[in-house]
N, C-alpha and C positions, 0 to 999 in steps of 0.2 A: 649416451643417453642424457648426459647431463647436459653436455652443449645442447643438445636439443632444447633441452626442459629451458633453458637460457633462452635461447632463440625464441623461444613461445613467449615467453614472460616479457623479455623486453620488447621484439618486438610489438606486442599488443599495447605497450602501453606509450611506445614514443607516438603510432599510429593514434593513439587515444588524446594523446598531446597536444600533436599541430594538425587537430579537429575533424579526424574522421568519422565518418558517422560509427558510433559502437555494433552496430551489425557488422560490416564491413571491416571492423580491427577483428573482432573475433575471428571471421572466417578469415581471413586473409594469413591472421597469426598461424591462426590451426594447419591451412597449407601448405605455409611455407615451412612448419615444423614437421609434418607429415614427407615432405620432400624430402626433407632433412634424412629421414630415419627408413623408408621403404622406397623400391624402384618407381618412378614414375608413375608406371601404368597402373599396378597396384592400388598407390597411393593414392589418383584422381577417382578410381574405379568405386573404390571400401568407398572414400571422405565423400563420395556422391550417396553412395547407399546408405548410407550413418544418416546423414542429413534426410535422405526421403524415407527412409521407416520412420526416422523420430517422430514426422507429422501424422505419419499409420495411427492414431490413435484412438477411440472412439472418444474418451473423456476429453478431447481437443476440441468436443464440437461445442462445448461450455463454451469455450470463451469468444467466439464470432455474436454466440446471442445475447451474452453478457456485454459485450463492449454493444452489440445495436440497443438497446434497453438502456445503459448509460447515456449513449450520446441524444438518444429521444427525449428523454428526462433533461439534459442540461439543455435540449431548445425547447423543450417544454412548458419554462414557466413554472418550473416546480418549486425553485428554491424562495422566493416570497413566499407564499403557500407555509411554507414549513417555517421561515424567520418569523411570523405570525405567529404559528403555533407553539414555537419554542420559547417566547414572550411570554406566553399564559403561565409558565415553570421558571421563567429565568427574570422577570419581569421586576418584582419585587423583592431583589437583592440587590446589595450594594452595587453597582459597577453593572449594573444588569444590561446594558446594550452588549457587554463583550461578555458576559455569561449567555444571551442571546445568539451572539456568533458562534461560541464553541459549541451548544445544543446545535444549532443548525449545523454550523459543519458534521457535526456527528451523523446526524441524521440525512443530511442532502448527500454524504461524502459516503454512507453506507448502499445508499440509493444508485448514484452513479456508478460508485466505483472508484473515484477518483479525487486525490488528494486538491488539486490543481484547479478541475473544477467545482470544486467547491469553496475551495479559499479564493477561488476569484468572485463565482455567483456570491454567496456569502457575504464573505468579506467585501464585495463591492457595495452592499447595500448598506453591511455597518458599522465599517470603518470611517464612511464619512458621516455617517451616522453620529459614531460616539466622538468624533472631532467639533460638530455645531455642539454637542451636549456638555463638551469642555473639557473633552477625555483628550490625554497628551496622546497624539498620532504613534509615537512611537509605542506608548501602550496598548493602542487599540491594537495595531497591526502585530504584534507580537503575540497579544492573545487568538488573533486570526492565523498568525504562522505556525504556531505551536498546535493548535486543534485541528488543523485541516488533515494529516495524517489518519488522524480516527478512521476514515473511510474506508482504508486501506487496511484495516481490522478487524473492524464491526461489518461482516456477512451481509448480502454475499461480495465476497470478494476474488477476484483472480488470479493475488499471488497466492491466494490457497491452494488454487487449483492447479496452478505452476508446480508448485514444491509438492503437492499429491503425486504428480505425473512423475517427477524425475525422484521422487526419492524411495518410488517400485511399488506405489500403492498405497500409501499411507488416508488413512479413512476423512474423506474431507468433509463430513459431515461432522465428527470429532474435532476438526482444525477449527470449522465454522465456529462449532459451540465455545470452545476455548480462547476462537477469537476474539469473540465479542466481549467476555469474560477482561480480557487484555485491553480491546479500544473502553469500553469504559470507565473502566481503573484508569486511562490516559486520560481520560476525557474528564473527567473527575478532580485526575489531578493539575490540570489546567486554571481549571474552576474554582481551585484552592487556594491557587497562586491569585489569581484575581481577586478572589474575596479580598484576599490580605490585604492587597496593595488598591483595590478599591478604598477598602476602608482605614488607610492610611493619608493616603490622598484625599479623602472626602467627597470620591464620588457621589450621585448620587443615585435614587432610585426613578428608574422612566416609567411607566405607566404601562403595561403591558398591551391592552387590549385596545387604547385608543377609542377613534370613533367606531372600529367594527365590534359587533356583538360574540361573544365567547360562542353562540351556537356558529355563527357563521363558519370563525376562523377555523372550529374542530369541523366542521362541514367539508370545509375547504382542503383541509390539512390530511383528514382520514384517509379518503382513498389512497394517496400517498403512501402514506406509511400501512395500510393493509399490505401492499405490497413485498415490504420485510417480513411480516409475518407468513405470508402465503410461500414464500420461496425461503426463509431459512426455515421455518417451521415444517416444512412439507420435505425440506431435505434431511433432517434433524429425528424427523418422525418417523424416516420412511416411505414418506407418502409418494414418493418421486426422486429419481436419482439426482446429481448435480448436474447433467446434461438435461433433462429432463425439464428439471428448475427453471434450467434457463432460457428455452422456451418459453415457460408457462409465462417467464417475465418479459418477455418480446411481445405474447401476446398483450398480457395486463396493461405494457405500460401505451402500445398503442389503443387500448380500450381508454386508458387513462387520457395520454391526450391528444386524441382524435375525436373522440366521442363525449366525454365526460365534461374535460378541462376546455376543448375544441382550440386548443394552442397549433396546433400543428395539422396543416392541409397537404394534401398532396406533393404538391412541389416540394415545401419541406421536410416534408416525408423520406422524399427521393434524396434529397439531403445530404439526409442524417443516412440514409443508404451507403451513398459514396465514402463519408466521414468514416464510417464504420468498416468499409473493406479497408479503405486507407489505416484505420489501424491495425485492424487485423494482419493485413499484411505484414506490415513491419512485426507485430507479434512472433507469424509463425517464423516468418525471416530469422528472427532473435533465436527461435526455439531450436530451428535447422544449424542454425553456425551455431551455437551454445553443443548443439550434439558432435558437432565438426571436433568442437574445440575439449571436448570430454573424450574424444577416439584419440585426440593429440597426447592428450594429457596421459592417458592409459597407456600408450604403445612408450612413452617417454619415461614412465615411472614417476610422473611430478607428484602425486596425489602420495604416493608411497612415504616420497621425500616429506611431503608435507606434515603426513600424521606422524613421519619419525621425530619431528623436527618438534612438533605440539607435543606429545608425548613423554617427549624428552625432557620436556622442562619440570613435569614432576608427575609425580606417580600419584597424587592427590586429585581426584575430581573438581574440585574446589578451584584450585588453582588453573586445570583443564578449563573449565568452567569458565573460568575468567579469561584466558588467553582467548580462547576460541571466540567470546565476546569482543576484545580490543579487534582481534582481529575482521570481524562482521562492521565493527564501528565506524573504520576505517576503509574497508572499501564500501560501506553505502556514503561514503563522502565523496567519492568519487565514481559509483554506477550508482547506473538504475534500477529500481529495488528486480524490476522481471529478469535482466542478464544476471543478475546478480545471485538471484534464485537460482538462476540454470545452468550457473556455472559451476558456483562454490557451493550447494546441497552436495553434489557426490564427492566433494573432497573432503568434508566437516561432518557431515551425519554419520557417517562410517566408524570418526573418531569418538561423537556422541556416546555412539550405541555401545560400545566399546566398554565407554567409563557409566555404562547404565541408564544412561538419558534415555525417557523417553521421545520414539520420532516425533510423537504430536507432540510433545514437549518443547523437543528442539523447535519443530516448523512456525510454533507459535515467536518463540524466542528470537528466530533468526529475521519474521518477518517485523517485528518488532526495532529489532538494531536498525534492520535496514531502512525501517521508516522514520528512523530518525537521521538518517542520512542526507531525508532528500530536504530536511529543513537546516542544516549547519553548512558552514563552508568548508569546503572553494566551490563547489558543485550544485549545491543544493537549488535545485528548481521551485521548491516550494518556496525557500528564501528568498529565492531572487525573485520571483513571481509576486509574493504576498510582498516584498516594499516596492514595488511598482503598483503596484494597489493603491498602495498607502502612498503613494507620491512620495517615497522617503527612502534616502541612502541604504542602503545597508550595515554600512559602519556606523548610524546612529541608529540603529536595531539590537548590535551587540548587546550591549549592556540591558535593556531592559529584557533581551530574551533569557539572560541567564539564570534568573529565578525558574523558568517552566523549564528551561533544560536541568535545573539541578534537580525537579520533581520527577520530569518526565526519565532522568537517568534512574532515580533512586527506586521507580517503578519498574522497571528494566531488572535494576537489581533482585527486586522482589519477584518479579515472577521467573527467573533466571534461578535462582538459589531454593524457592518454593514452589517445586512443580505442583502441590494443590491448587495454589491459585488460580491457576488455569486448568489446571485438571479436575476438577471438582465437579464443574458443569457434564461435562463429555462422560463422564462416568456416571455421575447420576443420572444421566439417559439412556447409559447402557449401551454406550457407545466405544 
């Protein structure tokens, strides 16, 4: 079993190396390790069944209306709308164009869904933004790389709904509440880092409102953001399940802009259709071999090995604690936060629950590491995406990101060691 559990492991990741797409290292890995260990026929027969139940799901239908409602919204036209509104709050502080960016990502990135696009919508608008205002490029975009994760926290979101499904039901209306809880404590602490180093440097303050009128902009801005309210508030309350939700926000958001905003016609429409199966696809793809590659792991004893091995190192939660985090650290440097969810929840949540962790606890915490993966290197998409933004290297990004990375870790730490932080919300709703 060992040679197997070897065979899994390395191959997945030499495939991973010389740039297979990560669907296809997973399944291929799980395969060839299943070969390894059961007859043929067996082997193709189970790793086909494993892969088509895992899509059996009812709460699977969340996320096709989730990803069509993001990608409507990012051709939509949404994100001005919201860099407007988020001016009216961030406008008259130090450094306010890139307290600007991270309220908006916050907000544009809670709407979509999506880290990526929102440090691009966003950050495209004000990172050259705060470059004409005298702000050093490397600051602006660092403050747009650091914040754009937020969306990926702050509800609704789809790794909740990932880590709900594979960790046997965990209450994602709890995750939501807790999540939000978590992206704005990030998002906060971005904001801090800024202030400082605004008012070090002698940033100055820009004018929030401009030539447009404060009714306008909130005119403009609401419909939007009702949005969040009506779909975490209506999952949080009850009022509708998470599949449910995400509907309501397929509807909403083509009421929003087809009708309201009138950004998007027909053709477009049809679109953001195609864009939208196109991701799906690759999602369930993920979720199918992610389940290939958890039958592999099971039949090999790897997951056994694993929690022997964590375990082992001390009998102290504390210490658990912390490994189980270096190691979440380390592979979102290297995956993507969704495989990442669907692979390594049933090998770590097991050992959690074990040393007393709560799951919503864990699920907040792990979605968390992993979102800071995708902004550090060698991997990091968010990184490499936000200084092409900013028309700027990566290696002169270092340095002025390691201020938000030392707050954004030290908040890690914090809700990692103080499950109230995030548990606070979800229980006072009775959740």
């Amino acid at each position: 079993m060992f040679d197997a559990s070897f065979v899994l492991v390395i191959s997945f990741f030499v495939l991973l190396v010389i740039g297979i797409p990560i669907g296809v290292c997973i399944a291929a890995a799980s395969a060839v390790t299943v070969l390894l260990v059961l007859p043929a026929d067996i082997a193709i027969s189970t790793t086909a069944q494993k892969m088509v139940s895992s899509l059996d799901s009812f709460t699977l239908l969340a996320v096709p209306f989730f990803v069509l409602s993001g990608v409507l919204m990012n051709n939509g036209g949404i994100a001005l709308r919201l860099v407007n509104f988020a001016k009216m709050f961030s406008g008259r502080i130090p450094g306010s164009l890139a307290h600007t960016n991270i309220v908006g990502n916050m907000m544009f990135g809670s709407i979509s869904g999506s880290a990526i696009a929102a440090s691009t919508a966003v950050g495209g608008v004000m990172v050259p933004m705060g470059e004409k205002e005298g702000y050093s490029k490397s600051f602006a975009a660092a403050a747009n790389i650091t914040s754009a994760p937020t969306g990926m926290l702050i509800p609704p979101t789809t790794a909740f709904i990932l880590y709900a499904l594979v960790s046997g039901g965990t209450s994602i209306a709890a995750l939501f509440a807790g999540g939000l809880v978590a992206g704005l404590l990030w998002g906060f602490g971005c904001m801090l880092v800024t202030y400082i180093i605004a008012k070090m440097r002698g940033y100055g303050i820009k004018d929030a409102a401009q030539s447009e009128t404060v009714r306008s902009v909130v005119g403009q801005a609401l419909p939007s953001l009702f949005m969040i309210f009506i779909i975490v508030g209506g999952i949080v309350f009850g009022v509708f399940t998470a599949v449910e939700a995400s509907a309501v926000s397929v509807l909403y958001t083509m009421l929003l802009t087809m009708v309201i905003y009138r950004t998007i016609d027909l053709r477009s429409f049809v679109g953001s259709l195609v864009k939208a199966i196109e991701t799906t696809g690759v999602i369930m793809f993920l979720l199918a071999a992610s389940s290939a590659m958890s039958f592999a792991m099971s039949i090999t004893g790897l997951p056994a090995e694993i929690s022997s091995m964590v375990l082992g190192v001390s009998d102290n939660p504390l210490i658990v604690l912390l490994v189980i985090t270096l190691i979440l650290l380390v592979i979102g440097c290297f995956m993507d936060i969704g495989p990442a969810i669907l692979i390594f929840t049933p090998i770590l949540l097991p050992i959690a629950t074990a040393i007393g962790v709560d799951p919503v606890h864990f699920g907040i915490v792990m979605v968390f590491n992993l979102c800071i993966g995708t902004i550090t290197p060698p991997v990091g998409t968010g990184l490499f995406i936000g200084a092409s933004i900013a028309k700027a290297k990566v290696e002169s990004l270092i340095l002025p990101l390691l201020p938000f990375y030392f707050v954004i870790l030290a908040i890690l730490l914090l809700i990692t060691y103080v499950p109230a932080v995030t548990l606070f919300l979800p229980r006072a709703l009775g959740l």
